[in-house]
C-alpha positions as CSV (number, residue, x, y, z in Angstrom):
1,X,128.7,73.6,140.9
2,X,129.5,74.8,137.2
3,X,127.4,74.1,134.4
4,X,129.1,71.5,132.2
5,X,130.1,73.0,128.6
6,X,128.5,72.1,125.6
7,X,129.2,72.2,122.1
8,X,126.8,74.7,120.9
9,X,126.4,74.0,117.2
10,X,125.3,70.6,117.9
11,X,123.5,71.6,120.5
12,X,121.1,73.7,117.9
13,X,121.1,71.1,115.3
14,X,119.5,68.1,117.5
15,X,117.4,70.3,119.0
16,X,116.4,72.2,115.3
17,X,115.7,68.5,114.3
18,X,113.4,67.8,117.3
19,X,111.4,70.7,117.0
20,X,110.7,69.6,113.1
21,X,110.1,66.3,114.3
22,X,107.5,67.5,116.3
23,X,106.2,69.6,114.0
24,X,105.8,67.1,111.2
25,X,103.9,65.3,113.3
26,X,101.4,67.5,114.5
27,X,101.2,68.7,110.7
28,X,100.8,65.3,109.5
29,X,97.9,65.0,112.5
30,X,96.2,68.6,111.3
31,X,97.1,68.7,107.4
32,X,97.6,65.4,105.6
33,X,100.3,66.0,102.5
34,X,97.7,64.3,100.4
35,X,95.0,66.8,101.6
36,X,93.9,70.3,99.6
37,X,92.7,73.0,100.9
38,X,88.9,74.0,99.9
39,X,87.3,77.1,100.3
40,X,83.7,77.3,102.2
41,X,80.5,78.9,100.9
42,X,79.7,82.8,101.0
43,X,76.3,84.0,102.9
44,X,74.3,86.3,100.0
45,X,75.4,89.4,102.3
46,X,78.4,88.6,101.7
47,X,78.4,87.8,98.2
48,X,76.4,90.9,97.7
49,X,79.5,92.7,99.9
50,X,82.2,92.3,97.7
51,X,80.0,92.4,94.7
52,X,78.8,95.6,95.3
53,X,75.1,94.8,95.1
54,X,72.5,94.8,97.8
55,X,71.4,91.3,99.1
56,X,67.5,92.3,97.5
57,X,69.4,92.8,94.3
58,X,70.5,89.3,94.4
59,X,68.0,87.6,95.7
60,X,65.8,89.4,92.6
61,X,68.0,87.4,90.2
62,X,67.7,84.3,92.0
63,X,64.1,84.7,92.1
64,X,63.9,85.6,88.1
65,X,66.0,82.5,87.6
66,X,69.0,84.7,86.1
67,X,72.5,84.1,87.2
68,X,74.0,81.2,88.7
69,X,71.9,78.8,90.9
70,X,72.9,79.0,94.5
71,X,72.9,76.2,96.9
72,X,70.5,76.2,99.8
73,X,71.6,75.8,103.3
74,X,70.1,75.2,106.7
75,X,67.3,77.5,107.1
76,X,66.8,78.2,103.8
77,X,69.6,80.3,103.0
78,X,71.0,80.6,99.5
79,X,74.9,80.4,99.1
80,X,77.2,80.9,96.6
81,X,80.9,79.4,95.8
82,X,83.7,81.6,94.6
83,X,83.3,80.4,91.5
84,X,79.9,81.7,91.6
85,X,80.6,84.8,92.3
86,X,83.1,85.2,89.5
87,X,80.4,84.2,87.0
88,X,77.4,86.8,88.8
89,X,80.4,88.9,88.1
90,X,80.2,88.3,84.4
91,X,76.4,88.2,84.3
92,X,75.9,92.2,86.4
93,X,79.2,93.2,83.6
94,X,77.0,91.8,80.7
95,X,73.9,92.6,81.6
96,X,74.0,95.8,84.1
97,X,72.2,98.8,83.8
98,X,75.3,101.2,84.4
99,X,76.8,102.3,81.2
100,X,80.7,102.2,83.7
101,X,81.1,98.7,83.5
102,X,82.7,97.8,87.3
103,X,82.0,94.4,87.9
104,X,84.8,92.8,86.8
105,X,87.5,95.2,88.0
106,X,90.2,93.8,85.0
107,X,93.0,96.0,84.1
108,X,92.0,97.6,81.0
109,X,94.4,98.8,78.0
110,X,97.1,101.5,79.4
111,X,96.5,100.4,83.1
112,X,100.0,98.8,84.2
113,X,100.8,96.0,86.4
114,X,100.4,96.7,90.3
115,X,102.8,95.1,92.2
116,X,103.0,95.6,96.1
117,X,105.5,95.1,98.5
118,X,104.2,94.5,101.7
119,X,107.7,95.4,104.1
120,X,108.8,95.9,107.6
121,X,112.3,95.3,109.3
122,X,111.1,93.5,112.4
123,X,109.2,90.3,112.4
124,X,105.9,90.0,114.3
125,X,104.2,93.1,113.1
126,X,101.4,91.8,110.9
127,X,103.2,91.6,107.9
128,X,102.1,88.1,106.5
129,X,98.6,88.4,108.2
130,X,98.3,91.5,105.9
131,X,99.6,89.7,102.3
132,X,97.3,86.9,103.2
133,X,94.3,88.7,103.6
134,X,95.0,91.5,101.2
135,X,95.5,88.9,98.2
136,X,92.1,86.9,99.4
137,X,90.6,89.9,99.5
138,X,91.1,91.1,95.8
139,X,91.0,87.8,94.5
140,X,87.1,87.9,96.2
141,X,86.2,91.5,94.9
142,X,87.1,90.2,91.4
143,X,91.0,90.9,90.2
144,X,93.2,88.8,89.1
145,X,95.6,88.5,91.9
146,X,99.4,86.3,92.3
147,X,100.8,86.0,95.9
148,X,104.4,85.9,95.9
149,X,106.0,84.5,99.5
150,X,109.2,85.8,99.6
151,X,110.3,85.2,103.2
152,X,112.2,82.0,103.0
153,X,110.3,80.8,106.4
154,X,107.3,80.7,104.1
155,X,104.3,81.7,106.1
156,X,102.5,82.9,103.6
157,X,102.4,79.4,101.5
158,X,101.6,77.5,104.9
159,X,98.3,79.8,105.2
160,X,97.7,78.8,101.1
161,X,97.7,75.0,102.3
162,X,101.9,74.5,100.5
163,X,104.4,72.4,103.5
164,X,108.0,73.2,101.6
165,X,109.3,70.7,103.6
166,X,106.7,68.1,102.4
167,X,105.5,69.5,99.1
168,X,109.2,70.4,97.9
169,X,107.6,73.3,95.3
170,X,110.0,75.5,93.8
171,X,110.3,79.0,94.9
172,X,110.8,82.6,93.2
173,X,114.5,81.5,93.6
174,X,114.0,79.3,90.3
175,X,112.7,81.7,88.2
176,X,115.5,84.6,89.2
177,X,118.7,82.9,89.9
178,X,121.6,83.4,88.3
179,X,122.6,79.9,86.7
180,X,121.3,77.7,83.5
181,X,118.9,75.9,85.8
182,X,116.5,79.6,86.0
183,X,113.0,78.3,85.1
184,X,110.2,80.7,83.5
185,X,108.3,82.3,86.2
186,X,104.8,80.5,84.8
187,X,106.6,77.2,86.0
188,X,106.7,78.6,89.7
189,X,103.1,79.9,90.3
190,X,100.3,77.4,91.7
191,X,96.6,77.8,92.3
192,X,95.4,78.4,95.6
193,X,91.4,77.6,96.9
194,X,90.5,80.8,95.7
195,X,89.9,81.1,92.3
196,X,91.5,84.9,90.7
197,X,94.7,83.8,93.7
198,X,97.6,82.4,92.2
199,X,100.8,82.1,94.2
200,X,104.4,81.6,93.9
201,X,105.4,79.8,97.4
202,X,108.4,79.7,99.0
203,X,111.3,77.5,100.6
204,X,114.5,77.6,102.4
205,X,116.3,78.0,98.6
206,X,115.1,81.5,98.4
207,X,117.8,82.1,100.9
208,X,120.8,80.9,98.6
209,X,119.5,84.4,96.8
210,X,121.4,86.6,99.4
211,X,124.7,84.7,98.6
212,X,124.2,84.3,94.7
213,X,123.7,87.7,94.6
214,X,127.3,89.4,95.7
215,X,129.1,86.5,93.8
216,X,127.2,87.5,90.7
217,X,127.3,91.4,91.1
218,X,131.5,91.1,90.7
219,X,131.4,88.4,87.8
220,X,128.4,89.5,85.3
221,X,126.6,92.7,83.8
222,X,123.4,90.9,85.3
223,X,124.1,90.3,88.3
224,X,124.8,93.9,89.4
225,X,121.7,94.9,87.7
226,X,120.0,92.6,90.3
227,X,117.3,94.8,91.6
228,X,116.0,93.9,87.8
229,X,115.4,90.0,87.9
230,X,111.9,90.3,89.8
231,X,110.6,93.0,87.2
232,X,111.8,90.8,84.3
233,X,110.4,87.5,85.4
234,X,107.0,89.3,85.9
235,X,106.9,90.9,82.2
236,X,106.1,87.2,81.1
237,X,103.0,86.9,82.8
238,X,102.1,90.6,82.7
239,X,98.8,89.4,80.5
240,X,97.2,87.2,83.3
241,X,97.0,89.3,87.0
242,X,95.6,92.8,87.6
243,X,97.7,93.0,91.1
244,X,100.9,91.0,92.7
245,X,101.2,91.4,96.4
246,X,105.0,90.3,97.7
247,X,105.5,89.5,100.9
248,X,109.2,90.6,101.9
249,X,111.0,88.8,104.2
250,X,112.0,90.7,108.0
251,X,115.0,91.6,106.9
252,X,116.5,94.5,104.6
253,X,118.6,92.0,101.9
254,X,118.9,91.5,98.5
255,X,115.5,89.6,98.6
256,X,113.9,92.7,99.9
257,X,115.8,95.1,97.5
258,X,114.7,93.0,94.1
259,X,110.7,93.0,95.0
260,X,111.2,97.2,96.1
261,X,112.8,97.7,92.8
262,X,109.8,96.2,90.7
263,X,107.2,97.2,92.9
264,X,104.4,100.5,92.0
265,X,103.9,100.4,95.7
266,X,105.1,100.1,99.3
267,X,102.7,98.9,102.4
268,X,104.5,98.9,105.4
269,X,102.8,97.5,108.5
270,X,103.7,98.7,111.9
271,X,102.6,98.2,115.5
272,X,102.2,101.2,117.6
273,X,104.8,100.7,120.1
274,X,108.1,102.7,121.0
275,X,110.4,100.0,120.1
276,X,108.5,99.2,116.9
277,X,108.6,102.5,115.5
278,X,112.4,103.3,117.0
279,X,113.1,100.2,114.6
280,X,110.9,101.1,111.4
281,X,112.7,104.5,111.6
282,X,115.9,102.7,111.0
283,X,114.5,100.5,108.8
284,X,113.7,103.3,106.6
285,X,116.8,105.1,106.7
286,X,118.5,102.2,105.5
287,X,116.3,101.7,102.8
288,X,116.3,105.4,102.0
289,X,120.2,105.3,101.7
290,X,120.4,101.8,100.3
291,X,117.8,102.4,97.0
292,X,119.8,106.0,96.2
293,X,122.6,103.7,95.9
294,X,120.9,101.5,93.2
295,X,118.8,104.3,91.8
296,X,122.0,105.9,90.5
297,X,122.9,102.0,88.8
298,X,119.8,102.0,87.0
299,X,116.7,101.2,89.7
300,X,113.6,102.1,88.9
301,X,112.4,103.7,92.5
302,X,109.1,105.4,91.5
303,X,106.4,104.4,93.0
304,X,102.2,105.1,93.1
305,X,101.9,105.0,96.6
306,X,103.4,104.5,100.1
307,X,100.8,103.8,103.0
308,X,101.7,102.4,106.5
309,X,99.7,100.0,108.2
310,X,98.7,100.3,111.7
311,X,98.5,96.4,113.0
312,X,97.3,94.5,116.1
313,X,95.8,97.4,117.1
314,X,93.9,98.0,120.8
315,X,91.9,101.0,121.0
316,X,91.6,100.6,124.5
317,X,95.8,100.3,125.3
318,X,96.1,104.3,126.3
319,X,100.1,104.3,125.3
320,X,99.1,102.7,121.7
321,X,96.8,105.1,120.9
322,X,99.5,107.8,122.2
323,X,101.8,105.9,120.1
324,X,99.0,106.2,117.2
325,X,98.2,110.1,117.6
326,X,102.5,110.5,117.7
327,X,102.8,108.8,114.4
328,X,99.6,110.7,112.9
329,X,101.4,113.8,113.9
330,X,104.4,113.1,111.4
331,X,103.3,110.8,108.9
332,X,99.5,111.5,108.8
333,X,98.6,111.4,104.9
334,X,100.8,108.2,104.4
335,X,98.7,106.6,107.5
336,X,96.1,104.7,106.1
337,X,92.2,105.1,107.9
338,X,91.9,101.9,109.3
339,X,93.9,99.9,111.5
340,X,94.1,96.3,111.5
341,X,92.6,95.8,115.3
342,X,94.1,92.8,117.2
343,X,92.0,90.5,116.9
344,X,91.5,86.4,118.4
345,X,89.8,85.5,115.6
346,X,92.5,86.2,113.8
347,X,95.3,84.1,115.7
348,X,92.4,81.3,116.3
349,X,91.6,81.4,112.5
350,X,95.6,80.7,112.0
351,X,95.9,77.9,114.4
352,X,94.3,75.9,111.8
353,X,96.4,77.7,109.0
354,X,93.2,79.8,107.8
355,X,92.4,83.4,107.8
356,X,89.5,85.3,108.2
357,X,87.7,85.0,104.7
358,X,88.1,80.5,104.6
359,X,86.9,80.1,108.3
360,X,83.3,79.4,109.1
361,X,81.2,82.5,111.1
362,X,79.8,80.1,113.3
363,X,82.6,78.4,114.6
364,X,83.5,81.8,116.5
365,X,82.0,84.1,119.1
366,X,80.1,86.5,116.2
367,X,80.4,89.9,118.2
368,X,84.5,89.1,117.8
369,X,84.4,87.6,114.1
370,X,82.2,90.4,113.0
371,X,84.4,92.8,114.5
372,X,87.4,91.7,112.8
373,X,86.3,91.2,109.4
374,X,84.5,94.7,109.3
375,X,88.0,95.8,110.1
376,X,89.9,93.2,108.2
377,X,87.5,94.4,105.1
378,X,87.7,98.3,106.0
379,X,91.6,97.8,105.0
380,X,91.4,96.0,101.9
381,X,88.9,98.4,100.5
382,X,91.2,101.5,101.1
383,X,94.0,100.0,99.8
384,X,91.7,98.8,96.7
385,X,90.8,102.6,96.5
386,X,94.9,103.5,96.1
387,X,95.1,100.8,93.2
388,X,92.0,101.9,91.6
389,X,93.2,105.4,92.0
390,X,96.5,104.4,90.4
391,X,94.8,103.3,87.2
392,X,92.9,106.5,87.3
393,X,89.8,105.4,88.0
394,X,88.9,107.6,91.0
């Protein structure tokens, strides 16, 4: 019997529209368009944590009344809010015994912008699940931190609480395209839950990018100076962040190009498998070829540092750790310490559109959660160490 034809492009279309149907309604079930997102209360380790304090440190302020006034949970435990912590912040800056002021981890005169492109070629390696937690994490640890989603299927916003589809915010798009309707880049960002994480989210218009782009490079001066619009529209609000953290899309396009070109750093997460790194390497001869190209047109291509990432890592999988040693053989400086482990607690966490630092401790198995945010945590603090280090501090 043959299979009766079909006409494919409707085909895709009704079944495109079912699937976002579908999703709507589970979203509108989870997430409410009407809801925000809130941020939960930290434990005095962990406040102490990513202060940089002992827990008996804290608890001496609370005891002498100095500082702010934390809330008291089951058990008698004392808990702080984010903003709390920002203010301890300011109190341990003002009032501190050391004379090297490191509380509140501002940019200081001479110390330039950092902005990080978190990259990789092929989709499903950690990428997002890395921006996420990397820009929680600084914004927790004190610096002034804006998220850009650059990958027009905008996971990155969906974890920050923004629906495009819904919520209809403007994307990067806005403030870098190539028409009269180009908006300031201050009209793009939004606040997130955390306080010190600002983000610029994104939509399915960040795509019309990769077709404005060509037309513009043979009609204008600006428009084959494109690798420059990111760069530009950051200069405005310079002032107000310490670190941007762009999350590229999967794919090696204009998009890509324009955050590369106004980045001080690269992070490129990979998983240590065969076909994984077989398609990194071509990502990066690609890239490699590609920025020589706009170099010679006027690209800045310096950068501060270049680190891969391993991600969903399992100690016990023999061929990933063979996988792991290979790479380490090659690129072992670039590598950075700690691998993000694969984790459940991070893919349970994201059901509900969290990540590790919003959900609750006790609404997992605590051998796993612990496990994963000691890890989750030993990442952010190298790469913290690389941007300190860029500003000279270490």
């Amino acid at each position: 019997m043959l299979l009766p034809a079909f006409e494919f492009d409707d085909k895709i279309l009704a079944q495109g529209a079912e699937i976002s149907r579908k999703l709507d309604q589970l979203r509108l079930e989870k997430f409410p368009p009407n809801a925000k997102k809130t941020l939960r209360y930290f434990s005095m380790a962990e406040v102490a944590h990513y202060l940089g304090v002992s827990p008996n440190n804290l608890k001496r302020l609370h005891l002498e009344k100095k500082g702010p006034e934390p809330k008291i949970a089951a058990g008698g435990r004392r808990i702080y809010s984010a903003e709390q912590m920002i203010e301890l912040r300011q109190y341990l800056d003002k009032n501190g015994r050391s004379d090297a002021k490191k509380y509140v981890p501002h940019r200081k005169p001479g110390e330039k912008l950092q902005v990080i492109a978190v990259v990789n070629f092929k989709g499903g390696s950690g990428k997002t699940t890395t921006a996420a937690h990397l820009g929680q994490h600084l914004a927790l640890t004190g610096h002034r931190t804006l998220a850009i989603d650059l990958d027009p299927q905008a996971s990155l916003s969906a974890l920050h609480g923004f629906q495009p589809e819904i919520d209809r915010n403007p994307s990067l798009f806005d403030a870098i395209r190539y028409d009269d309707e180009r908006k300031p880049i201050r009209n793009v960002i939004a606040a997130t839950n955390f306080p010190y994480l600002d983000i610029i989210p994104a939509n399915l218009e960040l795509q019309e990018y990769e077709y404005a782009t060509p037309l513009a490079m043979q009609g204008s001066a600006e428009g084959k100076r494109f690798f420059a619009r990111l760069g530009n529209a950051l200069a405005d609000v310079d002032e107000l962040y310490d670190i941007v953290i762009v999350d590229c899309p999967p794919q090696l396009g204009y998009l890509t190009l324009t955050a590369l070109a106004a980045a001080t750093s690269v992070l490129i997460t990979v998983h240590p498998q065969m076909l994984d790194l077989m398609s990194m390497s071509q990502f990066l001869l690609m890239l490699g070829n590609i920025t020589k190209t706009i170099k010679h047109v006027g690209a800045h291509v310096q950068m501060d540092w270049l680190r891969y990432l391993i991600t969903r890592y399992e100690p016990t999988d023999i061929p990933q750790a063979q996988m792991l040693g290979f790479m380490q053989s090659m690129l072992a400086e670039e590598i950075l310490k700690s691998p993000m482990l694969k984790s459940t607690a991070i893919s349970d966490a994201g059901l509900t559109k969290q990540t590790l630092y919003e959900v609750e401790r006790a609404n997992f198995n605590r051998d796993t959660y612990d496990r994963a945010i000691e890890c989750m945590d030993a990442v952010n603090f190298e790469i913290q160490g690389l941007i300190h280090q860029a500003w000279g501090r270490l």
